[in-house]
C-alpha positions in Angstrom: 0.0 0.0 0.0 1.5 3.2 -1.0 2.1 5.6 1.7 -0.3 8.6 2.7 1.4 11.8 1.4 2.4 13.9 4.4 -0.4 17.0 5.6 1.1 20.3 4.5 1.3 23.5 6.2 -0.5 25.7 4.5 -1.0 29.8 4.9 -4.1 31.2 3.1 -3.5 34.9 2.5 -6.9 36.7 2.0 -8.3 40.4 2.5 -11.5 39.1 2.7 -12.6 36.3 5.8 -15.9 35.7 7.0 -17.9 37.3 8.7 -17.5 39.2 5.5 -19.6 37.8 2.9 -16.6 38.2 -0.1 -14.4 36.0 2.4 -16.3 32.1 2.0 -14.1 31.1 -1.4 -10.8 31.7 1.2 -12.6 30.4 3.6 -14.2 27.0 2.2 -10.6 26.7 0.5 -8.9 26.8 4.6 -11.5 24.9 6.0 -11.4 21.9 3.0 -8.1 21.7 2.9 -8.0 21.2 7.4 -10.9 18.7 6.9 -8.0 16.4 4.4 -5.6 16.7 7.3 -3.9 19.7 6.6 -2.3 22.3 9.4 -4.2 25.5 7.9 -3.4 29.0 9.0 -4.9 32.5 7.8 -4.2 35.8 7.6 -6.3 38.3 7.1 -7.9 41.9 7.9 -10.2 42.6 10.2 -14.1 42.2 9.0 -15.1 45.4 7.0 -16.0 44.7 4.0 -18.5 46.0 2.1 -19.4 48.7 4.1 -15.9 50.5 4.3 -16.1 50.4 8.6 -14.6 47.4 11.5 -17.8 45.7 11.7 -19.4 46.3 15.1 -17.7 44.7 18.3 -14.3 44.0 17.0 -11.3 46.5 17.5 -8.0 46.4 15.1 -4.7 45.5 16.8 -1.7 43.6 16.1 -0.9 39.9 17.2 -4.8 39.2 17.0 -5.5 35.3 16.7 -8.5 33.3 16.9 -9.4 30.1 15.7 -12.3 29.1 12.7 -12.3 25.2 13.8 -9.4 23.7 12.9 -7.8 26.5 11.1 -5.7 29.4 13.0 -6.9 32.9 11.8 -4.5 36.0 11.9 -6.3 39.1 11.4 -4.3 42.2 10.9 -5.5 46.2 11.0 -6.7 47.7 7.6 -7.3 51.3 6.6 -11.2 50.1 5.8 -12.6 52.2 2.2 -15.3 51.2 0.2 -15.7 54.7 -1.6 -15.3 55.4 -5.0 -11.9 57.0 -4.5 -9.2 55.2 -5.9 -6.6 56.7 -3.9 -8.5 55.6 -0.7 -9.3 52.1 -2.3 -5.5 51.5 -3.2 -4.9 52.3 0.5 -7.1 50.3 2.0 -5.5 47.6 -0.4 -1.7 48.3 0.3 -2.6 48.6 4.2 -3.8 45.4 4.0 -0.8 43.9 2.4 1.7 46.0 4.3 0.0 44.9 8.0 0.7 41.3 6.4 3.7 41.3 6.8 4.1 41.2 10.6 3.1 37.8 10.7 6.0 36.6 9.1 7.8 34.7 11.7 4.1 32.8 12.3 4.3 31.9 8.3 7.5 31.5 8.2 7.2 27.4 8.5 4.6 26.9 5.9 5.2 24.6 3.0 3.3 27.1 0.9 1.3 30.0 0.2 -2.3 30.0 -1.2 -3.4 33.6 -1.7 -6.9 34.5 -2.4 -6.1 36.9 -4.8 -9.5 39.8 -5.0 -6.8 42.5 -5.5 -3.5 41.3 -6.3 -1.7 43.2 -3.6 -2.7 40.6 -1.4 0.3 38.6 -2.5 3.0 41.2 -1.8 3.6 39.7 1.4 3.8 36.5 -0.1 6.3 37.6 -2.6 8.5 39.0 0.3 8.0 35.3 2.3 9.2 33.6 -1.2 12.6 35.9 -1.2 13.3 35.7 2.6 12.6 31.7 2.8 11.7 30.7 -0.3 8.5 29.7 0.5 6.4 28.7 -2.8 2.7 31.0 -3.2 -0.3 29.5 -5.6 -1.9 32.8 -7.0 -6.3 32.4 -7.3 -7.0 35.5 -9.8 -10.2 36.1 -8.7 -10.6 40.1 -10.6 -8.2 40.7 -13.4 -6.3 43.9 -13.3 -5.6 46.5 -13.9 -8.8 46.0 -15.9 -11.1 45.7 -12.9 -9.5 49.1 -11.7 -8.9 51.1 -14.8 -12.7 49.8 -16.1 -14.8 50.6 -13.1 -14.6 54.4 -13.0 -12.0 54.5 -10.0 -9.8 56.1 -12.1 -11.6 58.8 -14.1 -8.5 60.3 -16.0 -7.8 58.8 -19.3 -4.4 59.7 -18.7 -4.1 58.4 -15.2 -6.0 55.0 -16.4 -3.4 54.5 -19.0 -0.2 55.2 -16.8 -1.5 53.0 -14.1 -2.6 50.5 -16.7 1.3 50.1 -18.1 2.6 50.5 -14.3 0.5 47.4 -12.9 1.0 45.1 -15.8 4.8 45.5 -15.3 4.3 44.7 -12.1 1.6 41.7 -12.8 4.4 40.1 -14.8 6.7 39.9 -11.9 3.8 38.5 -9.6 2.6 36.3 -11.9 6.2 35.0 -13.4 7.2 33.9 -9.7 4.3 32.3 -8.7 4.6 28.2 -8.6 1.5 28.2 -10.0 -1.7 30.6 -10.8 -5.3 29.8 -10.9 -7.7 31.3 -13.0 -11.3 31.4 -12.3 -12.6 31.2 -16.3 -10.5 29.6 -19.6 -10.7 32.9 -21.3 -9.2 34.7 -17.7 -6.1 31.9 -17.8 -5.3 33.0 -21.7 -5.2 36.3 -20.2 -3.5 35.5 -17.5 -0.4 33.8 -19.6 -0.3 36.5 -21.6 0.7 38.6 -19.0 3.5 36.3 -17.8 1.9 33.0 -16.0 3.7 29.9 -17.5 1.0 28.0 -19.4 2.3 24.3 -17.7 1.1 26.1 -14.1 -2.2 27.8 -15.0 -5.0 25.8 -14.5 -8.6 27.1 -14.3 -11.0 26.2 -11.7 -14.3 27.6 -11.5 -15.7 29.3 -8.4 -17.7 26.7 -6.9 -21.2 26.4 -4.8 -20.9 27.0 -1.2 -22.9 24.2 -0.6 -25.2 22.2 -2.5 -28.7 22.7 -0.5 -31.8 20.5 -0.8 -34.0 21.5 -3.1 -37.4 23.3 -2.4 -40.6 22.5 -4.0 -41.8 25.2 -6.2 -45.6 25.5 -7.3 -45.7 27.8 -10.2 -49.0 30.2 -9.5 -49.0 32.3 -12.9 -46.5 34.5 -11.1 -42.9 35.1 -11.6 -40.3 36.8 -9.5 -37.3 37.6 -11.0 -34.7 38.2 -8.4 -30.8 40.0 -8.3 -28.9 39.0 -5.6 -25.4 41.5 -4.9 -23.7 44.0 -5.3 -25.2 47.1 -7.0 -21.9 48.2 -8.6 -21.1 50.4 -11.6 -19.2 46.9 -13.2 -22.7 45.1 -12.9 -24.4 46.4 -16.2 -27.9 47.1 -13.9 -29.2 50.4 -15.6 -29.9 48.3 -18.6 -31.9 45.6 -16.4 -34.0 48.3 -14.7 -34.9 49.8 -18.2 -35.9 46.5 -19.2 -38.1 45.9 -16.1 -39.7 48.8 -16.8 -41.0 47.7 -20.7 -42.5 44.8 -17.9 -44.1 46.9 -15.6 -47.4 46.1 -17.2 -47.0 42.8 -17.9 -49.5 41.2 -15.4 -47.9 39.2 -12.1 -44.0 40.0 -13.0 -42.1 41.4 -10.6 -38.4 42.2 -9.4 -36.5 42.2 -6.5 -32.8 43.5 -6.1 -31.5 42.7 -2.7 -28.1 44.4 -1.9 -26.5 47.4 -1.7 -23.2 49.1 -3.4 -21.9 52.2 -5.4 -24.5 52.3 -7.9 -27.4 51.6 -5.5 -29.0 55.1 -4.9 -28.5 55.8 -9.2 -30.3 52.3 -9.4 -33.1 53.0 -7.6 -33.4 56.9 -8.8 -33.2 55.4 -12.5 -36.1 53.4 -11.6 -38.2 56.2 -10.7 -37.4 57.8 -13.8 -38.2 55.4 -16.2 -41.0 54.1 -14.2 -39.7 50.8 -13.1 -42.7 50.6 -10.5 -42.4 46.5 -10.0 -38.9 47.0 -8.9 -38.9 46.2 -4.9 -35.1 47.2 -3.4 -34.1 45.4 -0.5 -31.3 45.9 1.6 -28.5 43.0 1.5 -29.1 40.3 4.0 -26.5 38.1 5.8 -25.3 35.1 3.9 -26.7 32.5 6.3 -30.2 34.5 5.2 -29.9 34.0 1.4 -31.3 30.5 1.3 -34.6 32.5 1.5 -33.9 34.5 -1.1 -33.3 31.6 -3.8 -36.2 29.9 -2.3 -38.6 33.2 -3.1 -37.3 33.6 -6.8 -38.6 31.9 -9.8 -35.4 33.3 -11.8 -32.4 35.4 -10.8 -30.4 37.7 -12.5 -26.5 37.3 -13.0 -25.3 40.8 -15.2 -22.4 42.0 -16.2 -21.7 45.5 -17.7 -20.5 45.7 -21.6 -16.9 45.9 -20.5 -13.5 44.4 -21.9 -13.1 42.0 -19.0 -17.0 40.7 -18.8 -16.4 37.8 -21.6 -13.7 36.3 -18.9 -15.7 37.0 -15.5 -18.1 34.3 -14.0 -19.7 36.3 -11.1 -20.1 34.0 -7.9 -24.0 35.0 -7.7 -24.2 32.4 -10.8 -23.1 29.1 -9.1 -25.2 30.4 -5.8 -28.5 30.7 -7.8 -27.8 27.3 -9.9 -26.7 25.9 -6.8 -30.0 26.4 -5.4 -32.1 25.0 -8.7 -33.0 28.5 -9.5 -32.7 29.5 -13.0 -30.6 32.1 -14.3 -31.1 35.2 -16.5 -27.7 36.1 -18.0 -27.1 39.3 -19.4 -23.4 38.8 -19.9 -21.3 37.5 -22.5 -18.5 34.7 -22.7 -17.8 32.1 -20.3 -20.1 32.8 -18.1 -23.1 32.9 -20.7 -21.6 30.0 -22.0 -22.1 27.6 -18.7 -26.0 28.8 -18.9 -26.5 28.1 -22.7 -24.5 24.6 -22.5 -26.6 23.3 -19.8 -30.1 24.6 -20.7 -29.9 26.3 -17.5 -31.9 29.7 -18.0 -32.1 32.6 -20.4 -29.1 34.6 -22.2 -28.8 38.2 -23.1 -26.2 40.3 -24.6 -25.5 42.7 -22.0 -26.1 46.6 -22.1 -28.8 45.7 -24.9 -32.6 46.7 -23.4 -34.5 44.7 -26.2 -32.9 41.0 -25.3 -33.3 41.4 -22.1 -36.7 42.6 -22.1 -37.3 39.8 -24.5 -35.4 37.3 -21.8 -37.6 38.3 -19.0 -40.9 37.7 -21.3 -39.5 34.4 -21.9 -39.1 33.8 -18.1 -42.7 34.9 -17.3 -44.0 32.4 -20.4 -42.5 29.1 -18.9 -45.0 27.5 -17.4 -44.4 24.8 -14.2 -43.1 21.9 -16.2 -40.8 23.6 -18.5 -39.5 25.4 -15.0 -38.9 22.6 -13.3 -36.9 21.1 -16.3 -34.8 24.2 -15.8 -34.0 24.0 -12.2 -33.1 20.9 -12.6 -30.2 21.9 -15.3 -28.9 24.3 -13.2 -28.3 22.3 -10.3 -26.4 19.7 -12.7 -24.3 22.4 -13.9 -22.6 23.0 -10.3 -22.5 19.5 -9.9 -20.3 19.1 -13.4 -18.8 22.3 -13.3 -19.1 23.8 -10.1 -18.9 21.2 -7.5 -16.9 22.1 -3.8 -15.5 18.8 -3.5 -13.5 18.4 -7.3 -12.5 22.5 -6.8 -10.9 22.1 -3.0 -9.1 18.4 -4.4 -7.6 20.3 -7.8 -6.5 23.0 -5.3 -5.0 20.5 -2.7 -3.3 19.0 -5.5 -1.7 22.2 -7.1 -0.4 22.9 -3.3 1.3 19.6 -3.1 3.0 19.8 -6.6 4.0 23.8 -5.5 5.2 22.6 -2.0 7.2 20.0 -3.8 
């Protein structure tokens, strides 16, 4: 009998750890990889994310550790922003990765690195522990920059967008070159990805996976349809062109949209809809994670968009493997991979994003399907997590890429 390889000690670098909501991929990835036997640690800021404040009852300070079951969590102080100043973002970011670095002599053992990469500054410290003792770090792209900075209207000078567009691709080369290996969360992201210096033998792609995979709830079809969006209200999310298109439904009897969350764009959202007379739009404000198995259970569809944007054809928002993952099917105005999981399973609707008519035209559809044909499609979007999307398959190709990297 072969023997068992030996556990790993493993550091998960993250910006983001629950109790804030962007923190579960980190934090399923941690908790996986202890449940196969692993010594797990963390580090991370303290919870303050998305609502640019240290959420109520915890105070910053250094040397903070606590433990998530079987996995040590390091929290270190951040300069919390969630404005839309770039300057104050990019601080909060570099804050974050410069507090990071006073846990070295804690990391200092590990085997290798796993950084949860949301902004790519995360891995500076990681890049420092890989000079100073040449510990190994796996990079998980989760937001291609300098894209996701220059594209979101952080940076409003087209001067200033293109400087710090030839600054952080210079740099992105450097991370991306040293990394053992880098994960990308789409197939079009990892072509991207070697282009700007991965090594294509140690880029793999691994889609973001379901939380969980809950039991399904019976849904009786009564003539009505709620069509629900679930996140964040952001400028990147292509929503003005949904709320036009609810409003071309606002006569269409028993249709009717929800938008539970909050961000940026949320105040423009909601005085657009006022405007253009989106009257069967209900905002709601976002609810705790442990709360959104309610929200699945009330819709009959939910919306997954994407603004027209370079980088949308390579982004596959997590609010598409929660709704499939929950049988609910999915409306997608966005284009490229992420379209593509929807159309290949027969798993909802698609729509070309930032166009009113199709997406009109894809909410009709919805409204038309009557109980059988929707419970066909629920069905399909459950088996797309469990091909595609599954927790299991994504912690074990992760646990394997940290063995070969380690090694």
């Amino acid at each position: 009998m072969p023997a068992r390889p030996r556990p790993l000690r493993i550091t998960v670098v993250s910006q983001y750890y629950p109790p804030e909501m962007q923190g579960w991929i980190p934090a399923s990835v941690a908790r996986g990889l202890a449940d196969r036997g692993h010594d797990v640690s963390v580090v991370t800021a303290f919870p303050n994310y998305p609502f640019g404040r240290v959420f109520p009852g915890w105070s910053q300070r250094f040397g903070h550790v606590e433990d998530d079951g079987p996995v040590t969590v390091r929290r270190v102080p951040i300069v919390p922003d969630h404005s839309s100043s770039a300057l104050r973002r990019m601080v909060n970011c570099l804050s974050f990765a410069a507090s990071s670095l006073t846990t070295s002599r804690a990391v200092r053992g590990a085997d290798v690195v796993y950084v949860h990469s949301a902004q790519p500054t995360a891995a500076i410290g990681p890049m420092v522990w890989r000079r100073l003792f040449r510990t190994p770090y796996v990079l998980h792209v989760q937001d291609v920059w300098p894209e996701s900075v220059t594209g979101s209207g952080f940076v409003r000078s087209e001067w200033a967008a293109r400087v710090a567009q030839l600054v952080l691709i210079a740099w992105l080369r450097r991370l991306h070159g040293r990394a053992a290996h880098v994960i990308a969360i789409a197939p079009g992201a990892a072509r991207l990805l070697v282009e700007r210096g991965s090594r294509p033998d140690r880029t793999s792609t691994i889609v973001n996976w379901a939380m969980h995979l809950p039991a399904l709830p019976e849904r009786v079809h009564d003539g009505t349809t709620t069509i629900v969006y679930a996140g964040n209200l952001g400028p990147n999310q292509g929503l003005d062109v949904v709320v036009r298109a609810a409003a071309r439904c606002r006569h269409v009897p028993g249709l009717r949209f929800v938008f539970v969350g909050d961000g940026l764009a949320a105040d423009r959202l909601q005085a657009l809809a006022v405007e253009v007379g989106a009257t069967t739009i209900e905002f709601r404000p976002p609810v705790a994670r442990e709360r959104m198995p309610a929200v699945h259970a009330e819709a009959d569809f939910e919306i997954v968009a994407l603004a027209d944007a370079p980088m949308s054809p390579i982004t596959i928002p997590s609010k598409l493997q929660d709704a499939l993952a929950n049988g609910v099917p999915v409306i997608a105005a966005l284009p490229g991979d992420g379209a593509d999981l929807v159309r290949d399973g027969d798993a909802g609707f698609v729509a070309a994003p930032g166009d009113v008519d199709a997406v009109e035209s894809a909410f009709r559809a919805a409204h038309a399907t009557d109980g059988r044909q929707r419970a066909r499609l629920s069905v399909n979007a459950r088996r797309v997590v469990e091909q595609h999307m599954h927790p299991d398959a994504a912690i074990d190709h992760i646990e394997q890429i940290l063995r070969e990297a380690a090694a």
